[in-house]
C-alpha positions in Angstrom: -7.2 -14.8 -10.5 -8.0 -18.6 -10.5 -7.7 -20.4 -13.5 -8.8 -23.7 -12.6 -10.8 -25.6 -14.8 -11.9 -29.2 -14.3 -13.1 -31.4 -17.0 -16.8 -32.3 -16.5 -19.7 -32.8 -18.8 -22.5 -30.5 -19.7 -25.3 -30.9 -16.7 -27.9 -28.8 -16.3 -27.2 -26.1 -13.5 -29.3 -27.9 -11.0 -27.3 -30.6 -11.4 -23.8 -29.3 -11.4 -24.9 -28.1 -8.1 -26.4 -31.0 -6.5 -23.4 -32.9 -7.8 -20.6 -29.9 -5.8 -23.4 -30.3 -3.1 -23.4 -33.9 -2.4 -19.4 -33.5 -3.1 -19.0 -31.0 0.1 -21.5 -33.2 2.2 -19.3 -36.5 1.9 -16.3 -34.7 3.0 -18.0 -32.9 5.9 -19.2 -36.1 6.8 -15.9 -38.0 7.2 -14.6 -35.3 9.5 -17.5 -33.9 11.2 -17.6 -33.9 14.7 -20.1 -32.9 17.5 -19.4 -29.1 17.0 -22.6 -27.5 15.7 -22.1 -26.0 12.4 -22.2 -22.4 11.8 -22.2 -20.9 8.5 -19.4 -17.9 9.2 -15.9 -18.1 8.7 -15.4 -16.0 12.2 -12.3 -14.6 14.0 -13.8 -16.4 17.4 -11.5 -13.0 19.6 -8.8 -12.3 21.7 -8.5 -15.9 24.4 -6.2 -14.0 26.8 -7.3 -10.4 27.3 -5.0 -9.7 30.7 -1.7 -9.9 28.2 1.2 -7.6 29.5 1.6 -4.5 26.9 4.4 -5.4 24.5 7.3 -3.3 24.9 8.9 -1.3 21.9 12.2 -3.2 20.5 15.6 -1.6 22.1 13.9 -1.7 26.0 15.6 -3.5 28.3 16.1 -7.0 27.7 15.1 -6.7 24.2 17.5 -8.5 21.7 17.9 -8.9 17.7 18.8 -11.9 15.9 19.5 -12.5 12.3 18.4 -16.1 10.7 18.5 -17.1 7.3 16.5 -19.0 4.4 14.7 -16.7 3.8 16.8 -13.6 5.8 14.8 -12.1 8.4 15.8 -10.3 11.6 13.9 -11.6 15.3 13.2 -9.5 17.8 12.8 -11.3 21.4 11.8 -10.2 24.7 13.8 -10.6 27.6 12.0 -14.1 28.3 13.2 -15.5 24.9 10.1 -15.2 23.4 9.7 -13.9 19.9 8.2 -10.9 19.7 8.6 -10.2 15.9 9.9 -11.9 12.8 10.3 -9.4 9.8 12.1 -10.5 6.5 14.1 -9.0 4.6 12.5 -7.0 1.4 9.2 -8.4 2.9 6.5 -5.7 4.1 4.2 -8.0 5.6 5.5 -8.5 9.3 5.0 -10.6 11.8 4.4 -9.2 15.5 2.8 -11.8 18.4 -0.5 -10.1 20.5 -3.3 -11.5 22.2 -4.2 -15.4 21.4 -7.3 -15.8 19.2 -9.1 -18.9 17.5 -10.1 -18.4 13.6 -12.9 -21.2 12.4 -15.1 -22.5 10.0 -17.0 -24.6 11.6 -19.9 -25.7 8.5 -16.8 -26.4 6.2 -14.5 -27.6 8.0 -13.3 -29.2 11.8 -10.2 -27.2 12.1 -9.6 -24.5 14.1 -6.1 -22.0 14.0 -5.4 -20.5 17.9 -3.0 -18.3 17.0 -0.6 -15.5 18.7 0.5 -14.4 15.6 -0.9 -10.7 14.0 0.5 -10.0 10.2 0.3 -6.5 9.6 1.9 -4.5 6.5 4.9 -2.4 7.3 5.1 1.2 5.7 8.3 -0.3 4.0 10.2 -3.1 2.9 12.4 -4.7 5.6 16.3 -4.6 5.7 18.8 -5.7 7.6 19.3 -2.7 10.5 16.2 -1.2 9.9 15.6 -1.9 13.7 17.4 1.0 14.5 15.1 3.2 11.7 13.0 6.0 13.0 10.3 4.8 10.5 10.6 1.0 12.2 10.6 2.2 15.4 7.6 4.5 15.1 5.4 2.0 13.7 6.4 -0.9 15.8 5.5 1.5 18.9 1.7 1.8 17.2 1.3 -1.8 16.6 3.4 -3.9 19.2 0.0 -4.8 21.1 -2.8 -3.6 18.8 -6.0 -5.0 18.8 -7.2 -3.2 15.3 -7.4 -5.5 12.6 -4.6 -7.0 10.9 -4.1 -8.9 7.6 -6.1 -11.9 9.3 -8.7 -10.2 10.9 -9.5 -8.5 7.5 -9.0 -11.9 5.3 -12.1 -13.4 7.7 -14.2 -10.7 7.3 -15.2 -12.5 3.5 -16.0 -15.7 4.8 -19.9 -16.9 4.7 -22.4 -15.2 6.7 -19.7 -12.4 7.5 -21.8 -8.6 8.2 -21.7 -6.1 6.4 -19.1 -3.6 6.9 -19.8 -0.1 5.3 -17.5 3.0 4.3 -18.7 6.4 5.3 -19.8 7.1 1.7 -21.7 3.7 2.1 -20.1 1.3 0.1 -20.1 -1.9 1.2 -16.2 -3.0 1.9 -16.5 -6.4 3.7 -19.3 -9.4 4.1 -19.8 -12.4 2.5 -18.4 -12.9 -0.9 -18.9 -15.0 -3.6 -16.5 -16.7 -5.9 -18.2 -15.2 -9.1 -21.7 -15.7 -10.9 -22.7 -19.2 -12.0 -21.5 -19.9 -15.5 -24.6 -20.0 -17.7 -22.7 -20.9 -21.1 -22.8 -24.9 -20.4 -19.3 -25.4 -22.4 -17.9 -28.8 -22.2 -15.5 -28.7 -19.5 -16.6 -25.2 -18.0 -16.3 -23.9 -14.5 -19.4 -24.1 -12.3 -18.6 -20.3 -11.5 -16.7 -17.9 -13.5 -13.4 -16.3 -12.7 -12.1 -12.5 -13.4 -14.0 -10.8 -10.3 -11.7 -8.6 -8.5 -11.8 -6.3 -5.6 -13.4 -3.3 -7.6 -16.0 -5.5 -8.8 -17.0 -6.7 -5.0 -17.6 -3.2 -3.7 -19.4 -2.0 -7.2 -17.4 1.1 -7.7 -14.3 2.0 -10.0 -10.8 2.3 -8.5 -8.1 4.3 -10.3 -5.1 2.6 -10.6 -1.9 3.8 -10.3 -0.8 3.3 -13.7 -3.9 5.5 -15.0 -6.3 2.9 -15.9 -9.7 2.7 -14.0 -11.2 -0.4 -13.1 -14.5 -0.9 -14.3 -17.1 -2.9 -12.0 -19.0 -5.3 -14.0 -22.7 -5.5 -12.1 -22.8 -9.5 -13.0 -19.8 -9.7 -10.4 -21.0 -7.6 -7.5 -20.1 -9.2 -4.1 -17.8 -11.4 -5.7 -13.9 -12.0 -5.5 -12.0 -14.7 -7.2 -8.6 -16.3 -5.7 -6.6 -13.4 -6.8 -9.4 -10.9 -6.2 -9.5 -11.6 -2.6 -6.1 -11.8 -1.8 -6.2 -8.3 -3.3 -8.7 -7.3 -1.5 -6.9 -8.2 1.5 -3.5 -7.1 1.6 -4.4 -4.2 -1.6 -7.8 -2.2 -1.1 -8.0 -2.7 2.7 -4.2 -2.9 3.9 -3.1 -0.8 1.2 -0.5 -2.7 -0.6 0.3 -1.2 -3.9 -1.9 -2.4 -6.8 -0.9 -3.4 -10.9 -4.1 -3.0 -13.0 -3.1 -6.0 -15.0 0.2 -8.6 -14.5 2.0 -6.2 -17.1 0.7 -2.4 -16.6 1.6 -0.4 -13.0 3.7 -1.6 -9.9 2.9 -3.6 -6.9 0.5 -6.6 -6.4 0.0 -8.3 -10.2 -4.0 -9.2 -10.9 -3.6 -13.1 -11.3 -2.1 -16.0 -9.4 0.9 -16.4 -12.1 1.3 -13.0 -12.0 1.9 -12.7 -8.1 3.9 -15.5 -8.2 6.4 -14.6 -11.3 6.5 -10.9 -10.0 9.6 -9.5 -8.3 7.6 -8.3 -5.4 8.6 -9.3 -2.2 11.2 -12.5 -1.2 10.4 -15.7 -2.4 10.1 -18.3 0.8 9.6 -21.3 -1.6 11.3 -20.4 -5.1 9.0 -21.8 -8.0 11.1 -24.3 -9.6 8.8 -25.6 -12.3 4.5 -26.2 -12.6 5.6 -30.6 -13.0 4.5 -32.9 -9.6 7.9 -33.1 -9.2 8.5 -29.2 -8.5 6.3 -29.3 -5.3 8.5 -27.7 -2.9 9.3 -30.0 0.3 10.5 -27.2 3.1 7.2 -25.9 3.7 8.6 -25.3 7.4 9.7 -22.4 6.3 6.3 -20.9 5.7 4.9 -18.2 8.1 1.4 -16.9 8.6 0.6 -14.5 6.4 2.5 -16.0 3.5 1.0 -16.4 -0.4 1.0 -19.7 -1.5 0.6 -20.4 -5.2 -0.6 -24.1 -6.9 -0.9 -25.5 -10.0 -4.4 -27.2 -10.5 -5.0 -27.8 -13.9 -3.0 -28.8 -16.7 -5.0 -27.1 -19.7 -3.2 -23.9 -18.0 -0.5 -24.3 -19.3 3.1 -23.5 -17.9 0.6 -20.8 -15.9 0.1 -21.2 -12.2 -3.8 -20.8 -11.2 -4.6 -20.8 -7.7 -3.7 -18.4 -4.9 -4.0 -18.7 -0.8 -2.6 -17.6 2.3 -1.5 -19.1 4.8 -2.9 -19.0 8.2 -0.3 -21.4 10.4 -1.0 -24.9 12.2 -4.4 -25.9 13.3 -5.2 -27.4 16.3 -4.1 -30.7 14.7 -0.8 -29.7 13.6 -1.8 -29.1 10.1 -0.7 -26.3 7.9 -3.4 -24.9 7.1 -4.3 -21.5 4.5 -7.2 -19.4 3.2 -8.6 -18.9 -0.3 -11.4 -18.1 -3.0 -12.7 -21.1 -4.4 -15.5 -22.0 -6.9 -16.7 -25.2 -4.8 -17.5 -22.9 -1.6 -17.9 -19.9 -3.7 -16.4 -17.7 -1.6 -12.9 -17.5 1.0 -12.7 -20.3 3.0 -10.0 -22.5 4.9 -13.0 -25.5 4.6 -12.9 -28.9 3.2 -15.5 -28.9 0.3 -13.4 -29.4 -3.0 -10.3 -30.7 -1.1 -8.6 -29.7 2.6 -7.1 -26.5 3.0 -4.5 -28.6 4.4 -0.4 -27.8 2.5 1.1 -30.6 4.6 0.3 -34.4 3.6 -0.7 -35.6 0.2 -4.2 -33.7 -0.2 -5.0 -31.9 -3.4 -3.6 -28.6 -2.3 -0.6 -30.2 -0.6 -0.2 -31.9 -4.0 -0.3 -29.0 -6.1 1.5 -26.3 -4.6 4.0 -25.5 -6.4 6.1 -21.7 -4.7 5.3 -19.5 -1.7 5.9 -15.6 -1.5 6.3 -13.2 1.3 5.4 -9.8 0.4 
């Protein structure tokens, strides 16, 4: 859950808006090119559809290598490509597949081409696990699998996504909001409020592990906050176990400081401390599909408040990652409220603070 706040005095709603509006128009402006703008974060497909079917790890010419910071084991092909990268006590892996182009074209100029399909592993990697039945059974199902991964799911919130619908017709994907308009005018307030999680997008209660039941609030329909959506993502739709709270239950914790303090996966960029001086400078060491956390605000306290994911280099060669935010209200990898950008000394770069693989 996002807890940024920025200081800013009472406006009427009208004007709050035209102020965020005229905000996102500047920065569009200083980038935009000649490429039309189109209102959906899209997955724009597969580039090469005539790829050669991946082969299952132990074939002929298939080879293992073990690397380190954080450890991970590498699977390559007999043309010394990578073919996986899977780290250990990490479920989220790594596996390459058909290229393919993710955009956002009204919010922002950059565009991800990208071999690279994250998909969740039935358990945590370890060192050997190559040799698994488990391993080897899923990596057969997924090696060159067009059906969505974590990506593929993550763009499916953006604005002007469709619909999609479950069998009992609920509404699982489309375009989401941050969260409803604050109405309370308090000095220093959020245009939008937070607290909107994945329950509350699809309007129905979900049972948590832990025995409590998540209530949908109707004020919140459609709507998923920073830590909402990553939930969303990797929790109701990949199936990554789910805390009710940061405290109650086991898995995926309900806010950013609760994902990034929690035990759950390997930490890639170790939080050293919430200070400037804590941002973490190896952020080569990120990998698609990674959580990045960021301290925004310093009436949070010693809390962390923001929550993304990255999606990997853009056509620029910047590191670029998706999240909720209040400005767009809704997912985005855009540039109104500051460029989605964790390389350079933007506002995100500035602020981030750890990275976690799950």
């Amino acid at each position: 859950m996002a807890r940024k706040k920025k200081t800013r005095p009472v406006l009427a709603g009208v004007t709050i808006l035209g102020l965020v509006g005229a905000s996102g128009y500047l920065t569009l402006e200083l980038r935009k090119k000649d490429e039309p703008g189109v209102t959906q974060v899209r997955n724009m497909g597969v580039l090469n559809g005539n790829r050669d079917k991946a082969a299952g790890p132990g074939t002929a010419g298939d080879r293992w290598s073990r690397l380190d910071h954080p450890a991970r084991s590498v699977l390559r092909g007999a043309d010394g490509q990578i073919k996986a990268v899977l780290s250990d006590g990490a479920r989220t892996a790594t596996l390459k597949g058909p290229e393919r182009t993710l955009a956002e074209p009204a919010a922002t100029a950059s565009k991800v081409s990208t071999t690279d399909w994250v998909r969740l592993m039935p358990k945590p990697w370890t060192k050997g696990a190559e040799s698994e039945e488990w391993f080897r059974t899923w990596y057969k199902q997924y090696a060159d699998s067009r059906e969505d991964d974590i990506f593929a799911i993550a763009f499916q919130y953006g604005a002007g996504a469709p619909e999609r619908k479950e069998k009992d017709g609920r509404v699982i994907a489309g375009d989401a909001n941050f969260g409803p308009l604050n109405t309370t005018g308090a000095e220093g307030g959020d245009l939008r409020l937070e607290q909107s999680d994945f329950y509350d997008y699809i309007g129905a209660p979900y049972p948590f592990r832990d025995g409590v039941i998540g209530k949908p609030e109707a004020i919140r329909a459609r709507s998923l906050d920073c830590s909402g959506f990553i939930r969303m993502v990797l929790g109701f739709r990949s199936r990554y176990p789910l805390m009710s709270s940061d405290k109650s239950g086991n898995g995926l914790p309900r806010t950013a400081n609760g994902m990034a303090r929690s035990k759950e996966g390997t930490d890639v960029l170790p939080l050293k401390g919430i200070a400037p001086k804590d941002r973490p400078s190896a952020i080569d060491q990120l990998q698609p599909g990674d959580l990045v956390f960021f301290k925004l605000d310093t009436r949070t306290g010693q809390r962390l408040d923001h929550v993304g994911m990255v999606v990997g280099h853009d056509t620029e060669g910047h590191l670029i990652f998706v999240s909720s935010r209040e400005e767009v209200n809704g997912p985005t990898i855009g540039d109104i409220g500051g460029v989605s950008r964790l390389d350079g000394n933007g506002y995100y770069a500035k602020t981030l603070r750890s990275a976690k693989r799950l």
